[in-house]
N, C-alpha and C positions, 0 to 999 in steps of 0.2 A: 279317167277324168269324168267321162260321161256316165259312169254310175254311183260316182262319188264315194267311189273305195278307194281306199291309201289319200295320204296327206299327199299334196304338188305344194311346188314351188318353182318362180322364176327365176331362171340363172342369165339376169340380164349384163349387169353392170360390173365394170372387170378395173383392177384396179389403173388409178391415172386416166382412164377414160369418160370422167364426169356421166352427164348424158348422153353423150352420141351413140347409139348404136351402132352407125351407121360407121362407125372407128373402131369397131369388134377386133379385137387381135388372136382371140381362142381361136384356134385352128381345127377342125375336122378333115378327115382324111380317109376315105373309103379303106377299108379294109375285111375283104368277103364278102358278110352280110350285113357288118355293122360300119362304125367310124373309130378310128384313135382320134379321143380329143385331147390337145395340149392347149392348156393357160390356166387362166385362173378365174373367178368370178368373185366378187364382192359385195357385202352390203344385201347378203340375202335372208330376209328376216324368217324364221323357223325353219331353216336347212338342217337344223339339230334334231328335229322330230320330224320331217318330210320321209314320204319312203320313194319321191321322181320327181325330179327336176325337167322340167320345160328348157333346153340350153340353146340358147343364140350365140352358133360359129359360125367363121369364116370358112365354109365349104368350095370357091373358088379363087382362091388370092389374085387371079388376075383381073379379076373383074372389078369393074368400078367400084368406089366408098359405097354406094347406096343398093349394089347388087353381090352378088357372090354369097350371101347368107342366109345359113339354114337353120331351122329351129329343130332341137332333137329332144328325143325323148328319150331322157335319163333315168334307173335307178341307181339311188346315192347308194344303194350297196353295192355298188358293181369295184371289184377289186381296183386298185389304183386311184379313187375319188377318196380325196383327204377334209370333212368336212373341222373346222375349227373355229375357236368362239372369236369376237374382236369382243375387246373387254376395252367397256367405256371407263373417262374417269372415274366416274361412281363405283367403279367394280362390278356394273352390269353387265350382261351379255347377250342382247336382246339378238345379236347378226351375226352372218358368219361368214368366213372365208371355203370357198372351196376349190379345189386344184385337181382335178380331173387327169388322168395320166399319167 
C-alpha cells in the first residue's frame, strides 16, 4: 500500500449490517501463520480489479461490540475468495460481493 503497487480495497460492510462495524459477523480464526476467514463482505466498489483487500473481522467473538476486531490484509487471489458483480437496475455493475472461505 505504501508504495502504491497493486490496486486495495476495503472490505468493510458485510451484508444486513448497514453501517456498524462495530456488528462485524466475518470471523477470523488463527490458523498457523495466517487466519480462515468466514462471511461475506458487500458493497465493495472495484473488488473486480483489486489485487488486496484491507478485511475487518471478528478476530475475538468474546469480546465486546466495539473490541475483538482486526483488520487483515488480503489477497483477492488467495483460493476460496469468491469475488462477484451486484448488478443494479440499470444493468450496471459498479460493486461487488465477496465471500472469503
Amino acid at each position: 500500500m505504501l508504495t502504491g503497487q497493486g490496486i486495495w480495497v476495503q472490505l468493510l460492510s458485510e451484508p444486513g449490517g448497514g453501517s456498524d462495524m462495530a456488528g462485524a459477523r466475518t470471523q477470523a480464526v488463527r490458523q498457523g501463520p495466517g487466519y480462515v476467514v468466514n462471511g461475506s463482505k458487500i458493497w465493495t466498489t472495484g473488488a473486480h480489479v483489486a489485487d488486496y483487500g484491507l478485511l475487518l473481522a471478528r478476530t475475538d467473538p468474546e469480546a465486546t461490540k466495539h473490541h475483538g476486531l482486526s483488520m487483515i490484509v488480503t489477497p483477492l487471489a488467495t483460493p476460496g475468495i469468491t469475488i462477484s458483480p451486484i448488478r443494479l437496475a440499470t444493468g450496471a455493475s459498479p460493486m461487488a460481493r465477496i465471500r472469503p472461505g
